[in-house]
C-alpha positions in Angstrom: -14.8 9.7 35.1 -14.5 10.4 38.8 -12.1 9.9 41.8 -14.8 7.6 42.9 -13.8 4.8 40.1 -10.3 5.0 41.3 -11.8 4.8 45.3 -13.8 1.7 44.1 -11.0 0.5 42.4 -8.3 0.1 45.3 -11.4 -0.9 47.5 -12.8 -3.7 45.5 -9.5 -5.2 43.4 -6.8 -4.8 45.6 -7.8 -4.4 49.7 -9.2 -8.0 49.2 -5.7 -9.1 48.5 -4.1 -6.9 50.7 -6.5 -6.3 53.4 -3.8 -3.8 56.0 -4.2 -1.3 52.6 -7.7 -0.3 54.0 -6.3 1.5 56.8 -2.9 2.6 55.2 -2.6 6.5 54.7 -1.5 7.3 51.4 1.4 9.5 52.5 2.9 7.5 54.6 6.1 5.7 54.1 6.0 2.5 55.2 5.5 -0.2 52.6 1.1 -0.3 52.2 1.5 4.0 52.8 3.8 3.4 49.4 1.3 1.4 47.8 -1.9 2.8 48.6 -0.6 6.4 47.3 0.9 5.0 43.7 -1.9 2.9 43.3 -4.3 6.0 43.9 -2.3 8.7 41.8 -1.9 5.7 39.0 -5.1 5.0 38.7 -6.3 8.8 38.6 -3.7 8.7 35.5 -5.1 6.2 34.1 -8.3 7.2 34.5 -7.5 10.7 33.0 -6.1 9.2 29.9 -8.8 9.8 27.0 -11.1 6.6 26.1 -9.2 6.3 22.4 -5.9 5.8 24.2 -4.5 2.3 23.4 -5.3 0.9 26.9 -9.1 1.5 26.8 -9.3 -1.0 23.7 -11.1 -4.1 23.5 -13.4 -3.8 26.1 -16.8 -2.1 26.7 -16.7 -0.9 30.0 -14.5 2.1 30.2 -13.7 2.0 34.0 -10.1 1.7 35.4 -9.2 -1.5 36.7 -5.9 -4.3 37.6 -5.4 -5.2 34.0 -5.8 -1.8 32.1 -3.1 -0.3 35.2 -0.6 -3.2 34.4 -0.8 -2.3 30.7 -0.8 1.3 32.0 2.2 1.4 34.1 4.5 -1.3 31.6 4.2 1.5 28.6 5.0 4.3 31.7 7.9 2.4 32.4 9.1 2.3 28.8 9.2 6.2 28.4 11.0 6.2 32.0 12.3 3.2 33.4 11.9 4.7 36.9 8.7 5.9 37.1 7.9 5.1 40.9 4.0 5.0 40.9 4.2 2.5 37.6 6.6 0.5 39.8 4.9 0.7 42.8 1.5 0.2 41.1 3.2 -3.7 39.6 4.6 -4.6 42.7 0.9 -4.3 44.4 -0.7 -6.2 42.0 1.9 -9.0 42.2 1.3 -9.3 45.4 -2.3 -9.4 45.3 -2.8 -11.4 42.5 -0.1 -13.7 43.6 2.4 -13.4 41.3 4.6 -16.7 40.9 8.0 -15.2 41.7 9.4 -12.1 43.5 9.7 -9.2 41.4 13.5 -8.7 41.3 13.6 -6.0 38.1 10.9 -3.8 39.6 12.7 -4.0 43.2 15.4 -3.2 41.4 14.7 -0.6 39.8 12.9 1.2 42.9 15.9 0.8 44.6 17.2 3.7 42.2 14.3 5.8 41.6 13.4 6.5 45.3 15.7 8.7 47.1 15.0 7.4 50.5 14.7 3.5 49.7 13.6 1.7 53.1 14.8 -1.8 53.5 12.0 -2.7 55.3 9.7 -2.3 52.1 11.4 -5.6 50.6 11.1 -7.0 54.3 7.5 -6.6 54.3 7.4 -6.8 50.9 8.7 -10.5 50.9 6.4 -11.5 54.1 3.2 -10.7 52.1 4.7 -12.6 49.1 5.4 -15.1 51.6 1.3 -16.0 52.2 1.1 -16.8 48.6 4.3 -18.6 48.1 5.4 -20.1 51.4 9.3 -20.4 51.6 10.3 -19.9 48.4 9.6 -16.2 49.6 12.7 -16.9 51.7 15.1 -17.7 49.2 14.2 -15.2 46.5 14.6 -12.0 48.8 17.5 -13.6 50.3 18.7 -13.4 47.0 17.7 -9.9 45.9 19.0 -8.4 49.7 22.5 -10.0 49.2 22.8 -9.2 45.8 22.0 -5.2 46.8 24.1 -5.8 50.0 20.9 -5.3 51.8 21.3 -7.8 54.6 22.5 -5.9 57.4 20.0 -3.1 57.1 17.6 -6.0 56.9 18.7 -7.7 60.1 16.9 -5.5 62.4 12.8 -5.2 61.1 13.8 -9.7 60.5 14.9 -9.2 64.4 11.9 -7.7 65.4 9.7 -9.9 63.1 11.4 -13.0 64.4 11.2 -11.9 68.4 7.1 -11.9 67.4 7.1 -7.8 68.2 6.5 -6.1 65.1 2.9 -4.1 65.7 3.5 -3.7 61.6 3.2 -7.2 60.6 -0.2 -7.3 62.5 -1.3 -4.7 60.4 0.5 -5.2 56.6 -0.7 -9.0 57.3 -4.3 -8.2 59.0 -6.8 -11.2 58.7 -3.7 -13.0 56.8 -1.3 -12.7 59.8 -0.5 -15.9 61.8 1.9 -15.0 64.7 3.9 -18.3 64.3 4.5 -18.3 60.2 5.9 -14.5 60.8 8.3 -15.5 63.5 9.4 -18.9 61.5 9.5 -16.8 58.2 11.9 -14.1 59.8 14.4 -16.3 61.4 14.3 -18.2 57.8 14.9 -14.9 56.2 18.0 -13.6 58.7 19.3 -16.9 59.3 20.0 -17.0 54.8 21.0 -13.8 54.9 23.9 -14.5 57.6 25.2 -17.1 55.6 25.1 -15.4 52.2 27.4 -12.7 54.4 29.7 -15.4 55.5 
């Protein structure tokens, strides 16, 4: 297989859901610069695997896709708990397949495996979860940022989210951004973490 599969891949399975990964460079280190690079090199892994491996059973068509990189990255994770593009790679297709609840283990365990874990990964994190699942959003990362003692590192990206100021919401969110649910959502967000700190 090629690169191209992988390309086609990102394009056509997960941009749709997450439309600011189209622009995202995979080196950066903001949240979709996180994503788009473990989603590329997963999928080249995945791809590379050979077709009698396990995760190419059952069906015909022997191209990588969101299904075979779940299975993919869950056995990863089993040989290394902390395997950041595996962890990475689930966390994007939660959010673009609009997973149910906020995913607390693999959170948690990224907050060990990367050296340099950026608060405002959850932040943003949460706020795309939030277009799926409205203000439960609030409460779950709320729950996951207290229980890390993440809140005060949070305060400032919910600051700038809630002042309506944050040029990085325009482009995680893209065609999904709406300038009053961000500032409503972010002053939800700091206002439960201030009283978890109380």
């Amino acid at each position: 297989m090629s690169m191209a599969d992988v390309l086609e891949c990102v394009e056509n399975r997960f941009i749709p859901g997450l439309p600011g990964l189209r622009t995202a460079r995979p080196d950066a280190r903001d949240l979709l610069g996180r994503i788009k690079g473990a989603l590329l090199r997963a999928l080249q892994r995945l791809d590379d695997l050979p077709r009698d491996h396990p995760v190419w059973r059952y069906l015909a068509v022997q191209t990588v896709n969101p299904h075979r990189l779940t299975e993919h990255s869950l056995r990863l994770l089993q040989e290394n708990p902390l395997d950041k593009d595996a962890l990475w790679s689930l966390i994007a297709i939660d959010l673009v397949y609009g997973s149910s609840s906020f995913p607390h283990e693999h959170w948690q365990r990224l907050l060990l495996a990367e050296e340099r874990f950026d608060t405002d990964w959850l932040v943003f994190g949460g706020l795309l979860w939030s277009i799926a699942v409205g203000d439960e959003s609030v409460e779950e990362l709320t729950q996951f940022l207290a229980r890390n003692g993440l809140c005060d590192q949070a305060l400032p990206v919910l600051k700038s989210l809630e002042s309506g100021e944050n040029a990085y919401a325009r482009m995680a969110l893209d065609e999904f951004y709406v300038h009053d649910h961000v500032m409503e959502w972010a002053r939800k967000v700091r206002k439960h973490c201030e009283e978890v700190r109380e």
